[in-house]
N, C-alpha and C positions, 0 to 999 in steps of 0.2 A: 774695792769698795768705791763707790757712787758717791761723791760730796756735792751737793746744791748749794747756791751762795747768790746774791747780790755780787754783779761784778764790780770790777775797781779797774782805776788807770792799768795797771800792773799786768791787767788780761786784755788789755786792748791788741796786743801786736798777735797774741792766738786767737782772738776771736775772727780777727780779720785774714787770717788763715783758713780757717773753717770756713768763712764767708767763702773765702774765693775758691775753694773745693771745690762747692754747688753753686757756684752764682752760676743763670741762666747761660748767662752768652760764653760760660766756660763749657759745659756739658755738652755733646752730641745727643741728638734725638732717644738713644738708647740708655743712656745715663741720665735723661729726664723724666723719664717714665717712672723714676723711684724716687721722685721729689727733688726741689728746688728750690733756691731762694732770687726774689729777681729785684730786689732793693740794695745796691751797693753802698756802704756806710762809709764815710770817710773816718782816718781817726778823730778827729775834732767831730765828729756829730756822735761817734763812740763815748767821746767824752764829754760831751755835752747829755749825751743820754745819762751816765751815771752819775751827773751831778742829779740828776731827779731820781735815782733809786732804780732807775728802767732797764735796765739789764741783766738776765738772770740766767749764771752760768753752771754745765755741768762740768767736773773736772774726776776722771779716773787715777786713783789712786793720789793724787795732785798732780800730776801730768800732765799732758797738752788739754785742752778745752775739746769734751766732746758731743757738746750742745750747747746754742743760747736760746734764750726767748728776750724779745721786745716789748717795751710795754712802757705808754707814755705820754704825756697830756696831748692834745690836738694842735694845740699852743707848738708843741717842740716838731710836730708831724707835720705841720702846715707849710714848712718848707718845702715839698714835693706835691706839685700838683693834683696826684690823686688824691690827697687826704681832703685839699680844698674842695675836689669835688662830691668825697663820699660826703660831707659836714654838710655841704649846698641840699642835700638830700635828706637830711633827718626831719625836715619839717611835715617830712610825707612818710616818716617810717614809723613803727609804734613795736616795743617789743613787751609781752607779757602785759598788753594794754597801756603802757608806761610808753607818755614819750621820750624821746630820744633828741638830745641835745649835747652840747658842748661840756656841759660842768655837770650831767651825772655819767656820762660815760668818758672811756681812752681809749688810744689803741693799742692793740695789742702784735706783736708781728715785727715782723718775722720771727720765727722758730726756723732754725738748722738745730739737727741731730744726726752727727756721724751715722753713715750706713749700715756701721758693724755694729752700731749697738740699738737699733730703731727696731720695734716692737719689741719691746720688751719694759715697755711702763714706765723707759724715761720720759718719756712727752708730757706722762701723770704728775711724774714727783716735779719736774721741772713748773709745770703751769703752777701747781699747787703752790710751789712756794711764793711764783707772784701773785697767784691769786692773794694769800695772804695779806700781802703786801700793799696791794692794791685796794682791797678790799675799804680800807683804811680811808680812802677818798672817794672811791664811786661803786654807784651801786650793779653798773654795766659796763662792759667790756667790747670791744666791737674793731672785727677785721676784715678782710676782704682775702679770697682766696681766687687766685687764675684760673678760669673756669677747667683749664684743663691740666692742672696740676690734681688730678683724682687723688692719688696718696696723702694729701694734706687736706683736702676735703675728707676724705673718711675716718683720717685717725681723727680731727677736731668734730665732726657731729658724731661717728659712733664711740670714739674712748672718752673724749672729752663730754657731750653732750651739747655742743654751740647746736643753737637754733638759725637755720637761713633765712634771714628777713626780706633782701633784695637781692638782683640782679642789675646789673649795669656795663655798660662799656664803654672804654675810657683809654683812647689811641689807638685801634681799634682791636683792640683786647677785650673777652670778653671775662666779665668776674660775679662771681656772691659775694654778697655780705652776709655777715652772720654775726650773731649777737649773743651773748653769755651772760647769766646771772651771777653775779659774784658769790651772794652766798651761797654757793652750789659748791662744795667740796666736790673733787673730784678722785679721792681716792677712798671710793664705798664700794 
């Protein structure tokens, strides 16, 4: 059995396990082709996430961590430059005709999801439960994916339903953005 939760201090040392499975500059070209993560978390920004509620973990049977999701004010994300510049950008983006600014939307991101258990509808119950969560404070969600990270762009616009609002590049990386309605349940 599947348990979803709000992370705590206590999952910090398996999350950053998982992190470092998939983190980008650990994988060869062949092992990136099936998803990646490319934001390295220290523990202190770990635990600075879950002092905001921003960490959402999956745990098999209660065993090691075999997914998380990120999700979190712009506030706690603005320490890494891209988020500075996705923010510099909302004055020009507009999602469902609603614009887009600092205090109705977060972000949301990274998601890691062990290999051996991806497609199969963790990605759903995991968002779901932050969405909940979230939901509670804003009414949009908004991330950014590597343009060439295909596997993370398809499961979030076809399972999840995110909409691609922009395009940008940033060191010279190219990325979408995408944007999510909170009230959008996602497991219908």
């Amino acid at each position: 059995m599947i348990h979803i939760r709000i992370g705590t201090n206590s999952d910090i040392k398996d999350i950053l396990a998982l992190q470092e499975k998939y983190l980008y500059k650990n994988l060869n070209e062949a092992e990136r082709i099936k998803g990646f993560v490319t934001t390295p978390f220290t523990s202190k920004q770990i635990e600075d996430i879950i002092g905001e509620n921003g960490i959402f973990i999956a745990k098999k049977d209660n065993d090691l961590i075999i997914a998380y999701a990120f999700a979190g004010s712009w506030a706690y994300f603005e320490q890494w430059e891209i988020f500075k510049y996705m923010t510099s950008r909302f004055p020009y983006l507009t999602f469902q005709a609603k614009a887009i600014n600092t205090d109705n939307s977060f972000q949301y991101g990274p998601v890691c999801i062990d290999e051996a258990f991806r497609g199969k509808r963790l990605l759903n119950l995991l968002f779901e439960e932050m969405r909940i969560e979230f939901l509670k404070k804003y009414p949009i969600s908004i991330t950014f994916i590597n343009k060439v990270n295909a596997v993370s762009t398809k499961a979030h616009t076809e399972k999840l339903g995110w909409e691609i609002i922009d395009e940008f590049e940033f060191n010279n990386t190219n990325y979408i953005g995408l944007a999510f309605d909170m009230k959008t349940s996602v497991l219908q």
